[in-house]
N, C-alpha and C positions, 0 to 999 in steps of 0.2 A: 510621476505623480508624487507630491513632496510628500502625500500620509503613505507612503507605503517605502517611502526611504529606510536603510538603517538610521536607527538613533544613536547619540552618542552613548558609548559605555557605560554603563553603572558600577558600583560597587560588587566586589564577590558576593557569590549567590549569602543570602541569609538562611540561618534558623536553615540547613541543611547538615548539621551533623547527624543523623535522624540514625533512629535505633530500628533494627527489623524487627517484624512483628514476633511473640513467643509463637506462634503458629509453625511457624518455619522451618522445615528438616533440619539446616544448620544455621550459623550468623550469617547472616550480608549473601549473597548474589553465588551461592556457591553448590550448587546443584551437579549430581554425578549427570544428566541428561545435560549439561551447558557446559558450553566453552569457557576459557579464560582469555581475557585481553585485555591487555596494560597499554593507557595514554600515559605516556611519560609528560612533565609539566608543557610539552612542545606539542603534546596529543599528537603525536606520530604516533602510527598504530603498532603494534610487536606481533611477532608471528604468534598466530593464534596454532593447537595442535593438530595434529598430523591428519588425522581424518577432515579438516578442515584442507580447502582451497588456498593457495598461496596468495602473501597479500602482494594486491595490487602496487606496479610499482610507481611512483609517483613520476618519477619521470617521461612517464607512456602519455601521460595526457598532456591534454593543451593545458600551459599556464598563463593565457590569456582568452579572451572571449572572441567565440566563434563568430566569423564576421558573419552577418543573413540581412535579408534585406529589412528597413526600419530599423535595425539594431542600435544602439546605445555605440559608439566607436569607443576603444578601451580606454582611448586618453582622456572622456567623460565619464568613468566611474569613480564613483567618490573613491577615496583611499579608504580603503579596507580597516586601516588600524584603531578608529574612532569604535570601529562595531560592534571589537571583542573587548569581551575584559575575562581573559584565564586567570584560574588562582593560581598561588603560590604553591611552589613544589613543598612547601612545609605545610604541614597537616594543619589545617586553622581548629583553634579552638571556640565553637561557640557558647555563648551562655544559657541559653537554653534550646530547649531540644521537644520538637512532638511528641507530646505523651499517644502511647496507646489505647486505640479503642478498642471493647470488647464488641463486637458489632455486635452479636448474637444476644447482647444486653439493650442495644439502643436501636436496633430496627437491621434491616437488609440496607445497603447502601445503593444509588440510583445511580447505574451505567450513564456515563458519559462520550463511553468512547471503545470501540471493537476494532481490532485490526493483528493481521497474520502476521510472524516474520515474513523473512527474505524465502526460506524454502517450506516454509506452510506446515512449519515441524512443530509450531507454538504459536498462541496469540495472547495478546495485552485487552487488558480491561482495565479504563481507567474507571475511579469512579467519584461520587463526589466528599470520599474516605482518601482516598489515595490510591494504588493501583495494584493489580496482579498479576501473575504471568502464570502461562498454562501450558503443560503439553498435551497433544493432540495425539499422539499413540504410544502407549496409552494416552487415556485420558487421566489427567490427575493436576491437581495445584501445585505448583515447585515451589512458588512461594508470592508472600505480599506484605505489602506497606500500607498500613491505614495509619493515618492521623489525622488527629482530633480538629485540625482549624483551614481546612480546604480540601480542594480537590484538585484531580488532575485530569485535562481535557485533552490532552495528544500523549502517547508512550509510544514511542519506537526504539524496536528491540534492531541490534545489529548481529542478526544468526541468532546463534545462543550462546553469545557473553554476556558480562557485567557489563555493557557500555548500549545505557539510555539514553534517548534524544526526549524530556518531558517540558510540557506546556500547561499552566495551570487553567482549569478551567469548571463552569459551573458557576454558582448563585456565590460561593466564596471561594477565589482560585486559591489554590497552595501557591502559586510562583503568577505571575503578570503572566496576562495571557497575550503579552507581546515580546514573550523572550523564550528564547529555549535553551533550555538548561540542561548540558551533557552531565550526565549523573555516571559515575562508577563508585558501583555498588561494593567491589570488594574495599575502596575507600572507605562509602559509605557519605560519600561528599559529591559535590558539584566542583570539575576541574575546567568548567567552561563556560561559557556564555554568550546568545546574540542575541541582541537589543531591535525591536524595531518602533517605529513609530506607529504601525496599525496591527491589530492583533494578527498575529500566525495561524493559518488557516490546518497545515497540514506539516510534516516534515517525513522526508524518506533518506536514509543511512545505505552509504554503498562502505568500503573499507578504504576508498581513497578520500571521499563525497561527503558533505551535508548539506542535501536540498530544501531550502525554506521556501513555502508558499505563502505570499498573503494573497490581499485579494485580488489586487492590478499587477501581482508582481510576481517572479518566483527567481529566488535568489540561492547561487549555487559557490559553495567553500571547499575547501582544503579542507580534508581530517586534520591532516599533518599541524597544520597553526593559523587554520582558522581565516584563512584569507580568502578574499571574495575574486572568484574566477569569472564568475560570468550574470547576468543579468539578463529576463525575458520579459517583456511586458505582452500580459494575456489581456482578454475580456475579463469580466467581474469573475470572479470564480470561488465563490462562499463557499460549496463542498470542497476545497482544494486538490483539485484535480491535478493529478501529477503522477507519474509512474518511471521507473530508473529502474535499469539493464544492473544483471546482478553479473555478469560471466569476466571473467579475467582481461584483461589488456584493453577493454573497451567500454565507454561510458555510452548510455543513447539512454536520451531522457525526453518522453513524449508529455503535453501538456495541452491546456487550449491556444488556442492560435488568437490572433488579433481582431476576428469577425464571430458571426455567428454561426456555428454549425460548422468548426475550422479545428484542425487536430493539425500541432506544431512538433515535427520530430527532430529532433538535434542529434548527427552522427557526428560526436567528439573527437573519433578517431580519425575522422576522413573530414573535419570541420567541413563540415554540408546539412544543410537546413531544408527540409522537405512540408512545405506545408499542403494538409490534404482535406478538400472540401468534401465531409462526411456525410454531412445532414444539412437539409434547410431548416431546421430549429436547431437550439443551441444544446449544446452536448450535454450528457447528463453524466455517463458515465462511461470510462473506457478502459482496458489492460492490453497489457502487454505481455506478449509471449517471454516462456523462461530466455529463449535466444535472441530474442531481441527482431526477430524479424517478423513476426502478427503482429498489429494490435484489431482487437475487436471493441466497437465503438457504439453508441445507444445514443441518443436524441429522447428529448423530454418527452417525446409521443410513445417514446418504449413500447412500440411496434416490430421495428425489424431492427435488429440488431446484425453490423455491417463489418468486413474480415478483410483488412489492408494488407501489402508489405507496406514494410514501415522504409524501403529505401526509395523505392520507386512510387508510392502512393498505388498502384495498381489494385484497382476493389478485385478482388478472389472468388468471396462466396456472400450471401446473403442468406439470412435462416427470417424466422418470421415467430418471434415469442406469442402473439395472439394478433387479434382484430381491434380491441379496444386500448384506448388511455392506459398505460401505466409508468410509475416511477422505476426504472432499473436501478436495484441499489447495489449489485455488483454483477462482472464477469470475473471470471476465473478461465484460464489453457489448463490442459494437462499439459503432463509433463513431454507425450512427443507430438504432443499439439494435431492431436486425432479427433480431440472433445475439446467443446469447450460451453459452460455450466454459466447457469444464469438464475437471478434471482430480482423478485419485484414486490412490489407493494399490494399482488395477487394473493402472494399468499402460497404460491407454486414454484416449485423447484424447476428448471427445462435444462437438460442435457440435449447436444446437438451435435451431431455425425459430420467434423469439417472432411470434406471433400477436395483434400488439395494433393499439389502436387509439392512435394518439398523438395526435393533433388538428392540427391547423395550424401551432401556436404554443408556444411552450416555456411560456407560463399553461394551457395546454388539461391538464385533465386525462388522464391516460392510461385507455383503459378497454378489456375484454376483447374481440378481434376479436370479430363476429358471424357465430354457426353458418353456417358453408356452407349451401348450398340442397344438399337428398337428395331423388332422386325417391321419388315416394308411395306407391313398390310396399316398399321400405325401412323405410316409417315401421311400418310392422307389428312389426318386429324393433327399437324400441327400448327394449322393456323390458328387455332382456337386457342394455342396460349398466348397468341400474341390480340386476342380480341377479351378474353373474361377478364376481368380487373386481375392481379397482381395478386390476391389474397387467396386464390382459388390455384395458383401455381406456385407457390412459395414453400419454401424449405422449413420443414416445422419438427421442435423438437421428437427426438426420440426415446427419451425416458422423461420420467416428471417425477417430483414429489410434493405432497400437497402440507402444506403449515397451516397454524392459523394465522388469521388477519390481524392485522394489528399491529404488529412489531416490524420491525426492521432487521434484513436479514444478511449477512455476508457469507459466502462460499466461497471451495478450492476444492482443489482434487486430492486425496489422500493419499496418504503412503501407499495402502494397501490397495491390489490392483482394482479396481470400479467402483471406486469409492467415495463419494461425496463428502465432505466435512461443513456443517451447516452452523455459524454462529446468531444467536438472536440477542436485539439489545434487550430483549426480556430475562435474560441469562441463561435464555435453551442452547444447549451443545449436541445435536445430532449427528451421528455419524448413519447412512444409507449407505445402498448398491446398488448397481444398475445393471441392466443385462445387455449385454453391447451389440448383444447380436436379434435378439428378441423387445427390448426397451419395453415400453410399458409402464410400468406403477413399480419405482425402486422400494426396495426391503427395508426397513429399518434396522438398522444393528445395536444401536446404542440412543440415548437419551439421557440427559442430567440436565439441573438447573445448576450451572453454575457458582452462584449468589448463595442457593439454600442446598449445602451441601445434606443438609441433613433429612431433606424429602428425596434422596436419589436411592436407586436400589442395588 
C-alpha cells in the first residue's frame, strides 16, 4: 500500500539541540539508575556495562527477509537508502533551541503516551510538553524534557540508556508524526531518522532492531545503519500492535496477521513464519513472553483471554476475564511465566494461575499442565461440563484489584516478588500484591500521581 511506504529522506532533525529541563538530578540522559550507550555516526551500538546482557551480534540474524507465505520477495523492497537520513558525526549547531517550561506555572501537562521498558525497570510518558522517564523501584522521576511548542506521542526507551526512539504527537507534535527520531540524550541531539509516508503508529528497540509500525505495515531495520531487513503487511492496526523478543542470539517478532482474529509470529532465527488463528473477532491486544515462547492474546469482546506457543500455535490454556464486553488494554507474564496480569476498561486488575507445563529447558516445548487427579465418585458428573455453556467452566482470575473507571490502564510484574506495577493515563502509579496461594483482593503498597508530584505522600 503506497501511504504506508517509506518516504523519501528529509533533512537532519530541526530545532533539536534542546536543553534538559533545570529539574534534572544532572545535564542530558545521565542517571546513576541508567546505562550508557554510544551510536557512533554508523548507529552501531557499543557495549553497554557489565550488569547489562551482551550486545547482540549482528551477524546471528537474517540480513534479508524471511521468506512466508504472501511475503514481499526481497528483490521487491524498495532500497533502503532513500529512508534514512543520519546526521553528521559533527555536533550540528542550531539556532534556536526550546525554551523551558515551568509547568507548575501554566497547568499539569496531558498524557499522551505510557509505556514500560524492555525489563519493566522504568516507563516513558510522553506528553503534550515533551516527555519523562521514571523508575518503577523505587519509584521516583530520573528526569524530563518539556518544551514550549509540541509534544511527543511515542518514546521508546532501549533498557536504560540514553538512546530514544521519539514520535511527535498530539494537537501540536514536536517532531511529524511520520518519522522517528533516534534521540541520544548524552548528545543531547538526534543522530537519526525514518521517514514515512503515513504516521507511525508504534515503535519497539531490540539492540540489534528498530521496529516501525504503521498502520497496514510494520517495518523492521538494523541499529547498526538503519537499513530495512524486512517488511510485514498486517490488517489495519491503529493501536500498533506489535511485540519483539528481548533474549540474545534471537529476534521473534509477533504482530497481527493478514485476516481477522490472526496473530503473525516471525522466528528470525529459524526464518519460519507461524501464523495462529486466535479469535473470531479481531485482536485487541496481545504480549509476549520474556522467552519468547507464550503469547497471550485478547479479542475485542475481552472476554477470554487465550495462551499460545508461539512455535507451534498449540492453544495451552484459556482463563476467562469476566462474562461481559470489555476493552483489554494490556497483558503482561511474569518473569517465569507462572502469572500472567490483565487489565481493561473495567476498571479491575485479574491476576491468572497459568497452568502449563514448561519443560526444563528454554528448547522444551511448552505444553498444557496435566488434568488434576478427581476422585471417581466425581467422574460421574463430567458430562455436565461438556453441556453448561463455557462460562460456568472457565478458568477465572485469581487475584484482582479494583481502579476507577475512567482511565486507561497498563500493567507488569514487578521486581519485587507478587507484585503488580499499575500505570494510568490519569498519571496514577500503583504498585500492589497478591497472594499466590490464597488470591483474593491484592494490597496496595504504593500510590502517586505521577503529573502532580506535589499531591503524593
Amino acid at each position: 500500500m503506497a501511504a504506508d511506504s517509506p518516504a523519501p529522506a528529509s533533512s537532519p532533525c530541526p530545532n533539536t539541540d534542546h536543553n534538559p529541563d533545570q529539574n534534572s538530578n544532572s545535564p542530558g540522559f545521565k542517571d546513576p539508575d541508567l546505562d550508557s550507550l554510544s551510536l557512533e555516526p554508523s548507529l552501531r551500538p557499543a557495549q553497554v556495562r557489565s550488569n547489562e546482557e551482551e550486545m547482540l551480534d549482528e551477524t546471528s540474524q537474517p540480513s534479508s527477509p524471511v521468506t512466508a507465505p504472501a511475503e514481499v520477495p526481497p528483490s521487491s523492497l524498495p532500497s533502503p537508502s532513500p529512508t534514512v537520513s543520519a546526521t553528521s558525526p559533527v555536533p550540528v549547531a542550531f539556532s534556536t533551541a526550546p525554551d523551558l517550561v515551568d509547568t507548575a506555572a501554566v497547568g499539569i501537562p496531558t498524557l499522551l503516551h505510557l509505556s514500560f521498558n524492555q525489563d519493566y525497570g522504568c516507563f516513558t510518558a510522553g506528553t503534550d510538553r515533551g516527555f519523562r522517564i521514571y523508575n518503577c523501584d523505587p519509584f521516583r522521576e530520573i528526569f524530563r524534557r518539556d518544551f514550549d511548542d509540541g509534544g511527543i506521542g511515542v518514546v521508546e526507551m532501549l533498557f536504560r540508556c540514553n538512546i530514544l526512539a521519539l514520535v511527535g504527537g498530539g494537537p501540536q507534535p514536536y517532531y511529524p508524526p511520520n518519522k522517528v527520531m533516534i534521540w541520544d540524550d548524552h548528545q543531547s541531539r538526534c543522530i537519526g531518522e525514518l521517514s514515512f509516508r503515513s504516521e507511525v503508529r508504534a515503535v519497539r528497540l531490540r539492540r540489534d532492531r528498530i521496529v516501525v509500525v504503521l498502520d497496514h505495515k510494520i517495518l523492521v531495520y538494523n541499529f547498526a545503519d538503519l537499513k530495512l531487513v524486512h517488511q510485514i503487511e498486517t490488517v489495519p492496526n491503529p493501536k500498533g500492535l506489535c511485540a519483539v523478543s528481548q533474549q540474545q542470539g534471537s529476534l521473534v517478532l509477533v504482530c497481527p496477521g493478514g485476516q481477522k482474529g490472526q496473530v503473525r509470529v516471525e522466528h528470525y532465527g529459524v526464518k519460519k513464519t507461524k501464523f495462529i488463528v486466535a479469535h473470531d473477532s479481531r485482536i485487541a491486544c496481545f504480549a509476549l513472553s520474556q522467552d519468547a515462547r507464550l503469547i497471550a492474546t485478547a479479542s475485542t469482546k475481552g472476554t477470554l483471554i487465550r495462551i499460545f506457543s508461539t512455535m507451534d500455535g498449540t492453544l495451552l490454556q484459556e482463563v476467562r476475564r469476566g462474562a461481559d464486553r470489555a476493552e483489554i488494554y494490556s497483558l503482561a507474564f511474569s518473569v517465569n511465566m507462572q502469572w500472567l496480569v490483565v487489565s481493561s476498561d473495567k476498571g479491575t486488575i485479574h491476576v491468572f494461575n497459568l497452568k502449563l507445563n514448561l519443560g526444563l529447558t528454554a528448547n522444551d516445548k511448552p505444553r498444557p499442565a496435566p488434568e488434576p487427579n478427581v476422585p471417581a465418585a466425581s467422574s460421574s458428573l463430567s458430562f455436565i461440563k461438556g453441556v453448561l455453556p463455557k462460562y460456568f467452566h472457565s478458568e477465572w482470575s485469581v487475584a484482582q484489584f479494583r481502579l476507577p473507571e475512567g482511565s486507561q490502564y497498563i500493567v507488569a510484574f514487578g521486581h519485587q516478588k507478587n507484585t503488580i506495577v499499575i500505570l494510568g493515563m490519569d498519571g496514577s502509579f500503583y504498585r500492589c500484591v497478591y497472594d499466590p496461594v490464597l488470591g483474593g483482593e491484592m494490597n496496595q503498597l504504593e500510590c502517586y500521581n505521577f503529573l502532580r508530584p506535589d499531591q503524593n505522600r
